[in-house]
N, C-alpha and C positions, 0 to 999 in steps of 0.2 A: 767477692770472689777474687782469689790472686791471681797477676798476672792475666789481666784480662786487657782488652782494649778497647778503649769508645771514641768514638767519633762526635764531633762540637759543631755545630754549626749556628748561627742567626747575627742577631742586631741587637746592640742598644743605643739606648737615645739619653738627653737628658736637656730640658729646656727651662729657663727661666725668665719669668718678666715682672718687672718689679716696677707699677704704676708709680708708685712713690716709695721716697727713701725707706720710709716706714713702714713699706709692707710687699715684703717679696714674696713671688708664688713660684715654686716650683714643680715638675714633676718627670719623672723620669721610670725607664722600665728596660725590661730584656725582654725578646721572642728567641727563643733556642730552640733548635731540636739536637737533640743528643740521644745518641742510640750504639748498639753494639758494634763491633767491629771485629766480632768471633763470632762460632757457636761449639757448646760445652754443655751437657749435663749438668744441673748443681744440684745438692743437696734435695730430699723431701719430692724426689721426681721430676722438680721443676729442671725447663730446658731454657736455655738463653741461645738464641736465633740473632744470627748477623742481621743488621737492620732492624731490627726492634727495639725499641725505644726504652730507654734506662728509667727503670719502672723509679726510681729512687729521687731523680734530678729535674727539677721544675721546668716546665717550657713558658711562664710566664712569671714574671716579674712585676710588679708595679705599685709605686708610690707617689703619694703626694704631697707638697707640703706649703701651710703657708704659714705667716710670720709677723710678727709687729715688733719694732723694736721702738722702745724711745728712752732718750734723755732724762737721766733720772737728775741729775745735776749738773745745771749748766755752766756754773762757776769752777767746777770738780778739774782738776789735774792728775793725773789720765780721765779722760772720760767716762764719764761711769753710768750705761745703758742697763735697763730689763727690756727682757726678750722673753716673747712668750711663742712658741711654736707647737703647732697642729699639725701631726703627720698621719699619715694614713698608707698602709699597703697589705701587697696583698701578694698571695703565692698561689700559684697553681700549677698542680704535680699532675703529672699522667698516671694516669688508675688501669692497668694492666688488666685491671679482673674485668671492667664494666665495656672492655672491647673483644 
């Protein structure tokens, strides 16, 4: 919709801790609530109500990741590592219809 207005609100984080050189863990996320900041008629009957929550924009965020790198050549000039990384995430939308 044009010319609309929403309002942002929450936190994100982001932490890592890497037991050894070789193997960092990460993991990181958002919590938002985002929601209207008008109300307007749109399209198909549907109404968009001040404070109602933007059916479209996730309130949760979160991934995860971890990692191994190592030495593929120790003699090598620049150094020359493989890295092999596991990430994992994950999104969740607010569902308008299921409230």
């Amino acid at each position: 919709m044009s010319n609309g207005i929403t309002r942002h609100e929450g936190f994100e984080f982001e932490t890592m801790w890497r037991p050894v050189d070789s193997w960092p863990f990460s993991a990181a996320g958002t919590i938002a609530r985002q929601v209207y900041d008008f109300s307007r008629a749109a399209d198909q009957g549907e109404k968009i109500a001040d404070g109602n929550q933007v059916d479209t924009a996730p309130s949760h965020l979160r991934d995860a990741n971890a990692a191994c790198s190592q030495r593929v050549l120790r003699s090598a000039l620049p150094r020359v590592y493989f890295r092999t990384t596991l990430m994992l995430e994950a999104v969740s939308v607010f569902d308008a219809a299921s409230y």
